[in-house]
C-alpha positions as CSV (number, residue, x, y, z in Angstrom):
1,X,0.0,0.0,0.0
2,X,1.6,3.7,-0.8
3,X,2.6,6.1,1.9
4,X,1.1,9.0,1.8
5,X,-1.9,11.0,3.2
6,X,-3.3,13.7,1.5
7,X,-4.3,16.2,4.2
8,X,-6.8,19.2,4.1
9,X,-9.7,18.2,1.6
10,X,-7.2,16.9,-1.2
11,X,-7.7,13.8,-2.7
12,X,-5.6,11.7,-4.4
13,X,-6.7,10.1,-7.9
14,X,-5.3,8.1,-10.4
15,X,-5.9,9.6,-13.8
16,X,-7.9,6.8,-16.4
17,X,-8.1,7.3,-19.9
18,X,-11.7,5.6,-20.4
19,X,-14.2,7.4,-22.7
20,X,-17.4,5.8,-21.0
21,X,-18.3,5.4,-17.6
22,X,-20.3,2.5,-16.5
23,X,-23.0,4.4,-16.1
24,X,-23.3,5.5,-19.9
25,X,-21.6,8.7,-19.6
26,X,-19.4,9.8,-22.5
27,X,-15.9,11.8,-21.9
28,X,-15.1,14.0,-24.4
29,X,-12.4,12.9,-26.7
30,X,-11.1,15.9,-28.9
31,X,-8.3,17.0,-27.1
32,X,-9.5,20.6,-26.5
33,X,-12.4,19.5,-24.1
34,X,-10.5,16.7,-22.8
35,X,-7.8,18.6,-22.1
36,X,-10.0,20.0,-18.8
37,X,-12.4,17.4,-17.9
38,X,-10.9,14.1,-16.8
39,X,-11.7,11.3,-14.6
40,X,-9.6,9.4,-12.5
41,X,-9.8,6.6,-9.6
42,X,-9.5,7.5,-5.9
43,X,-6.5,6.4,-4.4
44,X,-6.3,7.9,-1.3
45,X,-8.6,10.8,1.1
46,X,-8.3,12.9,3.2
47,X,-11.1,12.9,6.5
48,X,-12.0,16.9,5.1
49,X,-11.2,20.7,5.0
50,X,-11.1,22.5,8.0
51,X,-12.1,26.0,7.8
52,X,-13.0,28.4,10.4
53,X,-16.3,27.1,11.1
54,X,-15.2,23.9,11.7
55,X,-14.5,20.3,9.4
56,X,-16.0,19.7,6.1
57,X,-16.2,16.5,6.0
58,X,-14.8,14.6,2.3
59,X,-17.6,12.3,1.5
60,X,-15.2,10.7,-1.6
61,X,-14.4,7.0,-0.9
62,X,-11.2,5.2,-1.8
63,X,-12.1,3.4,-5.2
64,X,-14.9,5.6,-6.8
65,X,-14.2,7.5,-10.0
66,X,-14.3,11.4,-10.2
67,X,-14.7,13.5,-12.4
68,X,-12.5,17.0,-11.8
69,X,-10.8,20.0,-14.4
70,X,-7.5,19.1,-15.1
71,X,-6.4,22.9,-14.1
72,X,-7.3,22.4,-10.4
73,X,-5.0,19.1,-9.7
74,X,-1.5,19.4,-9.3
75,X,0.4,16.1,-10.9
76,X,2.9,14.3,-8.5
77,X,5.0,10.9,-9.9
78,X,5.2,8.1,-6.9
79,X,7.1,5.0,-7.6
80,X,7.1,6.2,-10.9
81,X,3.1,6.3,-11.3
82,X,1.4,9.3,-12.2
83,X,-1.1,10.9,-9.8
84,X,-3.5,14.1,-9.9
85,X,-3.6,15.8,-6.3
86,X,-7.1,17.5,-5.8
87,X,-9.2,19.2,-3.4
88,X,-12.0,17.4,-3.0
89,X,-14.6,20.2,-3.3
90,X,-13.8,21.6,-6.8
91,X,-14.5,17.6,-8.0
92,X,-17.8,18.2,-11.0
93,X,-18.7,14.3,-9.4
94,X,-18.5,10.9,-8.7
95,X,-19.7,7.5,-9.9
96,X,-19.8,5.0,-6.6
97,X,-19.2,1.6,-6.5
């Protein structure tokens, strides 16, 4: 399992290059709308934000797919894998398991 905790509402996703979800949804595919909206598996969460009226809870579970702008993640390479860090708010949504 990897070490590392994201901390303060990020999430950490692994980036898929699927053009359907499972639910029927289609990704775009030309690479100027793809270039913002990707999805990508949860790897790792972190328990919320805290702000100053107290914890926002991240409702994101390990193993569901997201779906997030590309310009609001922040790409990190661990053990030579590529990851998208993200804060869990700015996500667009989710598809559960």
């Amino acid at each position: 399992m990897m070490n590392f905790t994201p901390l303060n509402g990020n999430i950490l996703v692994e980036p898929t290059d699927e053009t359907q979800t499972a639910g029927g949804l289609y990704i775009p595919t030309e690479d100027s709308q793809r270039a913002k909206l990707i999805s990508g598996i949860v790897i790792k969460t972190s328990v919320g934000r805290q702000e100053p009226t107290g914890l926002i809870p991240c409702d994101i579970k390990e193993g569901e797919r997201v779906f997030y702008d590309k310009s609001f993640s922040s790409e990190i390479t661990m053990s030579g894998e590529k990851y998208h860090l993200i804060d869990f708010l700015a996500l667009y949504g989710k598809e559960g398991i």
